[in-house]
ROLOFI-527740 format. One line per 5 residues: number of its first residue (from 1); their letters; for each residue x, y, z of C-alpha. Coordinates in nm, 2 decimals. Last residue first. Example, Ala and Ser with C-alpha at 12.3 -4.5 7.8 and 13.67 -1.06 7.14 Angstrom:
BEGIN
2) SA) 1.37/-0.11/0.71 | 1.23/-0.45/0.78;
% end
This chain:
BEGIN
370) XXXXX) -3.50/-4.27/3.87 | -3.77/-4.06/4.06 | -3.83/-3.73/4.02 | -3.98/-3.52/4.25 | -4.30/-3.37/4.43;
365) XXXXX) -4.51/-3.52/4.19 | -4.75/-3.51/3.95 | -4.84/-3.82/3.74 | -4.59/-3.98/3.53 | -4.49/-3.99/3.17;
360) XXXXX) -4.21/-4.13/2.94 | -3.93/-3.99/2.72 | -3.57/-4.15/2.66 | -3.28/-3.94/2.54 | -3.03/-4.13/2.40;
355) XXXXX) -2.65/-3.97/2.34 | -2.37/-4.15/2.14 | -2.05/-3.95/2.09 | -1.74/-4.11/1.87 | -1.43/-3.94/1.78;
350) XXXXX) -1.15/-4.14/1.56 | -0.88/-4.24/1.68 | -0.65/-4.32/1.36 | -0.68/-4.05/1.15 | -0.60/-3.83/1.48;
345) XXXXX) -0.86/-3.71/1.73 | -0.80/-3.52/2.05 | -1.05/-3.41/2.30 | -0.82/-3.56/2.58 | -0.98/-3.60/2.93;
340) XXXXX) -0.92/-3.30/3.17 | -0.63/-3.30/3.34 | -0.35/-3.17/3.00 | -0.58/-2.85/3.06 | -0.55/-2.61/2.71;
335) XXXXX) -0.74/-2.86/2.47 | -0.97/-2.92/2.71 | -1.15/-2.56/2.65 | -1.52/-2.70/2.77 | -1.50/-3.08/2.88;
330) XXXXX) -1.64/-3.31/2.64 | -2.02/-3.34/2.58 | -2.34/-3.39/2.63 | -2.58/-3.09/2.63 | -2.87/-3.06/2.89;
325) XXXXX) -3.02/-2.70/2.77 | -3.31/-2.55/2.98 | -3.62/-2.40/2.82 | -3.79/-2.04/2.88 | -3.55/-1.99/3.14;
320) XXXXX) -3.50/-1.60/2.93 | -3.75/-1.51/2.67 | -3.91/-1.67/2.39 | -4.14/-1.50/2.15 | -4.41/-1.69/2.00;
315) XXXXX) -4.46/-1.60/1.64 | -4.63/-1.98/1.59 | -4.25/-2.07/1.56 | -3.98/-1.89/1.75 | -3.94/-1.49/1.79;
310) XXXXX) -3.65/-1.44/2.03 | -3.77/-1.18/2.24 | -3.53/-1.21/2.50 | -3.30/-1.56/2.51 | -2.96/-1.49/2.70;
305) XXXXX) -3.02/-1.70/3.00 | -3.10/-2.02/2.82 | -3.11/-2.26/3.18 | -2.83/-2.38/3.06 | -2.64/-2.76/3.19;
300) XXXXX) -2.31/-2.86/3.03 | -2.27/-3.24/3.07 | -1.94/-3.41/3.05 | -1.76/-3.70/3.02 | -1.93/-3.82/2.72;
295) XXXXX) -2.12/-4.17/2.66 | -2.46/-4.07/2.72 | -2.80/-4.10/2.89 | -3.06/-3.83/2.96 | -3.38/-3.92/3.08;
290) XXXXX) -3.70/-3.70/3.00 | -3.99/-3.70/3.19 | -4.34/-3.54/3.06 | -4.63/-3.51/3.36 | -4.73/-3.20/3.17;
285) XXXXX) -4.77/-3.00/3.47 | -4.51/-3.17/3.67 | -4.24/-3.13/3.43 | -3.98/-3.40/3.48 | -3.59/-3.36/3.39;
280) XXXXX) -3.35/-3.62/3.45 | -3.00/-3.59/3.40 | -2.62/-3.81/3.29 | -2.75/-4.17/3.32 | -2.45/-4.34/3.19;
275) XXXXX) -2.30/-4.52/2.88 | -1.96/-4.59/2.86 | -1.64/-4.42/2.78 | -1.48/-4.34/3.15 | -1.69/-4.51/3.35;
270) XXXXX) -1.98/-4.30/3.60 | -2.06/-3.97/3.75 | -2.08/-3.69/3.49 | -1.82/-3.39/3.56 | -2.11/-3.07/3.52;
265) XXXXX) -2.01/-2.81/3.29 | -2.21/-2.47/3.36 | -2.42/-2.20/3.24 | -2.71/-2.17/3.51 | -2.90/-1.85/3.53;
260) XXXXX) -2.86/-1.47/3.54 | -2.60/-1.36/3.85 | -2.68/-1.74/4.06 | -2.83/-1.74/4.39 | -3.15/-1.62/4.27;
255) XXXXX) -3.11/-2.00/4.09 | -3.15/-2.22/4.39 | -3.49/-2.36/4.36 | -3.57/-2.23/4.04 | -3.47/-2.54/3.84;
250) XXXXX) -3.70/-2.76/4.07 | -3.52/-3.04/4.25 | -3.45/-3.40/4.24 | -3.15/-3.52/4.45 | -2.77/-3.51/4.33;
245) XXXXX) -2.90/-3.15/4.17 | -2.63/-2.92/4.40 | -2.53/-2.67/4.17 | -2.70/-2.34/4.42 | -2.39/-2.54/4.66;
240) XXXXX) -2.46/-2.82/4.95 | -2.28/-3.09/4.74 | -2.18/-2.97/4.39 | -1.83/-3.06/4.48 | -1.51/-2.84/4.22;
235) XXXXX) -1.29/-2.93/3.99 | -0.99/-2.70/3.85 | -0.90/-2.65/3.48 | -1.00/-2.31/3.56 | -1.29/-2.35/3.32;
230) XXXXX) -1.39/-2.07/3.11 | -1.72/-1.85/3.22 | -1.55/-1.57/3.11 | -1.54/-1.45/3.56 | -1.34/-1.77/3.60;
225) XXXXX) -1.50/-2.13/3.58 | -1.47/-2.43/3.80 | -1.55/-2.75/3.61 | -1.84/-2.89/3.84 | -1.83/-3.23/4.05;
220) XXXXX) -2.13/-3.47/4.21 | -2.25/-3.49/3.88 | -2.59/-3.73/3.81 | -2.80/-3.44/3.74 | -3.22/-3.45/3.85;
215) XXXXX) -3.37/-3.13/3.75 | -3.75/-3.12/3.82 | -3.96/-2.80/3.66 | -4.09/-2.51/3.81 | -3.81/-2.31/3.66;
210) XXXXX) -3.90/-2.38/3.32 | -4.06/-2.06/3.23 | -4.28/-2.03/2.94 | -4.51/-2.28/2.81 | -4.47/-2.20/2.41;
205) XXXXX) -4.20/-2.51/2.35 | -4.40/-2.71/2.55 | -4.43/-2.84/2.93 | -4.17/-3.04/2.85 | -3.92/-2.71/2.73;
200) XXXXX) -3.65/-2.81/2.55 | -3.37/-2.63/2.35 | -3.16/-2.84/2.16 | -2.74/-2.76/2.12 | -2.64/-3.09/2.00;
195) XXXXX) -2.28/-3.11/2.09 | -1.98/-3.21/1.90 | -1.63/-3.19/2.11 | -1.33/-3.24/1.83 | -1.00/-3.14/1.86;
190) XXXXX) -0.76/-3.20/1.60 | -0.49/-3.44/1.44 | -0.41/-3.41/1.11 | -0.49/-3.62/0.76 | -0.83/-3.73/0.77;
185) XXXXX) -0.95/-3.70/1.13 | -1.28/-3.89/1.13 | -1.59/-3.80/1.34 | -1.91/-3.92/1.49 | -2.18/-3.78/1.64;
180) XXXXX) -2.46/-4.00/1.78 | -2.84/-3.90/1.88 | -3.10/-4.15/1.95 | -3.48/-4.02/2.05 | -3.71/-4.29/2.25;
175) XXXXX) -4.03/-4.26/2.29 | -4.06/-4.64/2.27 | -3.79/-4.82/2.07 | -3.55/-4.60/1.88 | -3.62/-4.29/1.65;
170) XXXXX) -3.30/-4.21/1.47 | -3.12/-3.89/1.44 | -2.74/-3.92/1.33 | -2.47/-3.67/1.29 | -2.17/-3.70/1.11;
165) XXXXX) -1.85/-3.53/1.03 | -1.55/-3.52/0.81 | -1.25/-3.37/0.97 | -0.95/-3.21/0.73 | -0.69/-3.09/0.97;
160) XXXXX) -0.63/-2.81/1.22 | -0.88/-2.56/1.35 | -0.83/-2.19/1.26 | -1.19/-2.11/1.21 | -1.13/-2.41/0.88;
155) XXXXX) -0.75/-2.45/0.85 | -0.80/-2.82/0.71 | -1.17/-2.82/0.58 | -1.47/-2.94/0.74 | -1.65/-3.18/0.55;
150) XXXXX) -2.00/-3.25/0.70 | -2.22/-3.52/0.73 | -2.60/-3.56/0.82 | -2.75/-3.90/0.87 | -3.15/-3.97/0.91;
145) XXXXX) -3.37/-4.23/1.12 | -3.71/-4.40/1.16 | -3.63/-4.69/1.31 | -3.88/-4.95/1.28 | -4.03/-4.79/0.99;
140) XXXXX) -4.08/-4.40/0.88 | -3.87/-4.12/0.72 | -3.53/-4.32/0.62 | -3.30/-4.07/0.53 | -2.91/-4.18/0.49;
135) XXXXX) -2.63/-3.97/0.39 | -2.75/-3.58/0.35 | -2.52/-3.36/0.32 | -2.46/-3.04/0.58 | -2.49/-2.67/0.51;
130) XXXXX) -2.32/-2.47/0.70 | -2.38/-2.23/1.04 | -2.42/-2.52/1.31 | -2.10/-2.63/1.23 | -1.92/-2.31/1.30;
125) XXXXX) -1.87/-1.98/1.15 | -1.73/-1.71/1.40 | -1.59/-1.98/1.60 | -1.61/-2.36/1.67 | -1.88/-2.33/1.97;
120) XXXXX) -1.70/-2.07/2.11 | -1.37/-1.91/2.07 | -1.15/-1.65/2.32 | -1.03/-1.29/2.27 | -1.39/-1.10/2.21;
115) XXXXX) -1.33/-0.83/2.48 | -1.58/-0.75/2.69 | -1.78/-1.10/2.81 | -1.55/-1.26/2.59 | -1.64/-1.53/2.26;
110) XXXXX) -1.60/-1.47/1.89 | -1.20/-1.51/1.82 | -1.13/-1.71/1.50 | -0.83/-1.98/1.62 | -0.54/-1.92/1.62;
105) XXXXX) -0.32/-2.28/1.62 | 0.03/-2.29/1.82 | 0.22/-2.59/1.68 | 0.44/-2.83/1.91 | 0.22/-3.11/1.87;
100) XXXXX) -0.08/-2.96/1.97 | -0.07/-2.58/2.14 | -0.41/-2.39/2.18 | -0.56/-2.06/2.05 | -0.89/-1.87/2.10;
95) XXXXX) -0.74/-1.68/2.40 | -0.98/-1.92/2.59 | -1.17/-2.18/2.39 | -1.53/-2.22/2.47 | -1.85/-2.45/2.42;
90) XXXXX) -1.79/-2.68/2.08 | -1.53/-2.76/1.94 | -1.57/-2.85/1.51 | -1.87/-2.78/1.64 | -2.23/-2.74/1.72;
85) XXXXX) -2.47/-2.98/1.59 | -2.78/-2.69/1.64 | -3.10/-2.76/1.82 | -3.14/-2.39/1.86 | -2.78/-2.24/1.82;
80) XXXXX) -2.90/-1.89/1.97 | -2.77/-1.66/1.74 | -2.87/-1.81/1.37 | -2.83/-1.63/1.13 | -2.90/-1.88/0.85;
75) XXXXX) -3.14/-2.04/1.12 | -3.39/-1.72/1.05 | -3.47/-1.83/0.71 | -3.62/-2.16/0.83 | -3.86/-1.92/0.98;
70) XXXXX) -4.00/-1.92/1.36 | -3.70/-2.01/1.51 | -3.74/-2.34/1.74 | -3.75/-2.41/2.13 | -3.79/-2.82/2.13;
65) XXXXX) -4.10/-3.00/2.34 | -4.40/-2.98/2.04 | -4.76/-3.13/2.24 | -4.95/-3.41/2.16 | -5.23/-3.48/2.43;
60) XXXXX) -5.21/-3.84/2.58 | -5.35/-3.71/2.93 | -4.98/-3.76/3.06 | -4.84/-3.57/2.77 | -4.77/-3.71/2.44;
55) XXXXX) -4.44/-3.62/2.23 | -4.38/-3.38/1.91 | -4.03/-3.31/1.86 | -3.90/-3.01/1.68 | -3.65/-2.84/1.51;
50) XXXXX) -3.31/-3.06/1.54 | -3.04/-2.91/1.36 | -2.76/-3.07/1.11 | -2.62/-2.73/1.12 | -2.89/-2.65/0.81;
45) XXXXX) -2.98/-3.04/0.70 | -3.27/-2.96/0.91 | -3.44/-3.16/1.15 | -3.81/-3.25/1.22 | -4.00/-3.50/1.50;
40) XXXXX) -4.27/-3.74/1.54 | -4.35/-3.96/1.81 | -4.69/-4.12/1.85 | -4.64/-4.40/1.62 | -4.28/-4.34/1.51;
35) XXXXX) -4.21/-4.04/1.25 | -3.91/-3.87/1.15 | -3.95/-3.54/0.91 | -3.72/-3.34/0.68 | -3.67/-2.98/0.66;
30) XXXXX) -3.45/-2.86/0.38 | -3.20/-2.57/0.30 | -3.02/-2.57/-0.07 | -3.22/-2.28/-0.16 | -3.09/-2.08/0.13;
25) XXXXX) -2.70/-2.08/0.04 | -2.85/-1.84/-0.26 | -3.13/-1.66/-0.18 | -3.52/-1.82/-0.12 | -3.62/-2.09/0.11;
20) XXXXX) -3.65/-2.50/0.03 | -3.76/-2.59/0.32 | -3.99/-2.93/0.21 | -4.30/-2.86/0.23 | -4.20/-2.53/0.05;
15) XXXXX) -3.99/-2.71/-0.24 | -4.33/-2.98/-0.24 | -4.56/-2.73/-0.33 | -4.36/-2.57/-0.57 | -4.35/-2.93/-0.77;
10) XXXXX) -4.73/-2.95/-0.73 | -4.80/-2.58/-0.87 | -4.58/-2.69/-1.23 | -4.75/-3.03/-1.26 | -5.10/-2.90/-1.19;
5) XXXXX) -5.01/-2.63/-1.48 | -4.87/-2.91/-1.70 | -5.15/-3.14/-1.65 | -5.36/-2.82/-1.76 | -5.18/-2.76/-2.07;
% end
């Protein structure tokens, strides 16, 4: 009777080690962990998302870098996309609709400053508000890594096609975090543009304000936006604008010259399809770097403008430039500017996104170097 008692209270330990949350959807949410030497980190199979990511300081003091909800529960309505696999398109659509093949798609309008007429980040219900599967979960080793997929249906928020998904988080050399996002148009062609929505802070996720720290972004270009925030389809310098991060400089610098933050696509230097540095951020107080290299064409850099009271974990409540976003990805609404470079995939091109953030330390400095 007593084995059967221990039994019993050591299986409910293990559902609440391991996310397992109460309600319907909820029960089928988990939280697994990555772990390499120093390094450790947790994701969720919830929107594939990444909820933490423990790194050493410059004094060798552990300390969590990632913005994160404070319940498991409070991912399930979710309005911030922290660490989120955001898609089938990420960032915005305008009018919510686009034209492939002949065929006009309407999509789920949830995006306008005053009317909601345009799509973001896949719609009303997007990736990073489903359950994903889990493929492949190796917690510790050489390369500690795990592999979310999801099966996004034909008509799903509008979008064309069925699309199965995949996001993988692996642990690579030496403080090193590897991100790729793949998908497979199964019968249609469709746009895809995945992007991992994390929220970091190197000081740590409870440090406050990021604008002290040092943004270095290899894009000499912008995608100009109207007053929506939705690209013109036009491109315009950085150089000598409140944009301008070609050299090493602190968030804040420029940002009063900006209505509530930075919210914007940068054109990453470099070949078409390969890896490239795309950012580095430094945090002098912490003496945390983090370089930013990717595949993608794009970068959209947010200084988290909209956060107010946003209760994370250890009750914590984050507020505005209390972490900065560095997101990878395609060009926001491509689909409707035949310029920008195609987000289209078809059964045979499929989409492929590979993004490594490396981590090191320095002492303090007046700037970053590369």
């Amino acid at each position: 009777m007593k084995m059967s008692k221990i039994s019993v209270l050591l299986c409910l330990l293990f559902l609440s080690s391991s996310g397992f949350v109460n309600g319907s959807d909820e029960k089928k949410i988990r939280i697994y962990e990555l772990k390499k030497g120093d390094v450790s980190m947790k994701v969720t199979n919830w929107g594939a998302s990444l909820l933490s990511l423990l790194l050493p300081d410059k004094n060798g003091k552990l300390g969590d870098i990632v913005l994160e909800y404070y319940s498991i529960k409070d991912y399930t309505t979710n309005t911030t996309n922290f660490g989120a696999t955001v898609g089938r398109v990420a960032n915005r659509i305008r009018g919510a609709q686009f034209m492939l093949n002949g065929t006009v798609y309407k999509l789920v309008p949830n995006y306008g400053k005053t009317v909601k007429n345009s799509t973001i980040h896949g719609g009303a219900r997007g990736f990073a508000d489903v359950i994903w599967n889990v493929e492949r979960y190796q917690r510790e080793g050489n390369r500690p890594t795990i592999t979310f997929s999801y099966h996004s249906f034909d008509g799903e928020q509008g979008f064309p096609g069925d699309l199965i998904a995949t996001a993988t988080y692996t642990l690579l050399g030496k403080n090193q975090l590897g991100l790729t996002m793949k998908a497979r148009a199964l019968n249609k062609a469709t746009p895809v543009n995945l992007v991992n929505h994390a929220y970091w802070n190197l000081g740590n996720h409870n440090s406050g304000y990021i604008l002290g720290e040092d943004v270095q972004i290899f894009g000499s270009q912008i995608t100009a936006v109207d007053s929506e925030n939705i690209p013109t389809g036009e491109f315009t310098p950085v150089k000598g604008t409140p944009y301008d991060f070609l050299e090493p400089r602190t968030v804040g610098s420029r940002i009063n010259q900006l209505a509530t933050g930075y919210d914007i696509n940068y054109v990453l230097d470099g070949e078409k399809g390969k890896m490239k540095l795309a950012a580095i951020v430094h945090d002098n107080k912490s003496g945390r770097v983090m370089k930013v290299f990717t595949n993608a064409p794009g970068m959209q850099f947010y200084t988290a403008n909209s956060l107010k009271d946003v209760k994370g974990k250890g009750g914590v409540l984050y507020q505005a430039h209390d972490a900065l976003c560095v997101e990878t990805q395609a060009f926001p609404d491509s689909v409707n500017h035949p310029n920008f470079p195609s987000t289209i995939v078809t059964p045979d091109k499929p989409y492929y996104h590979h993004t490594i953030f490396k981590f090191s330390t320095k002492p303090c400095s007046s700037g970053v170097s590369t």
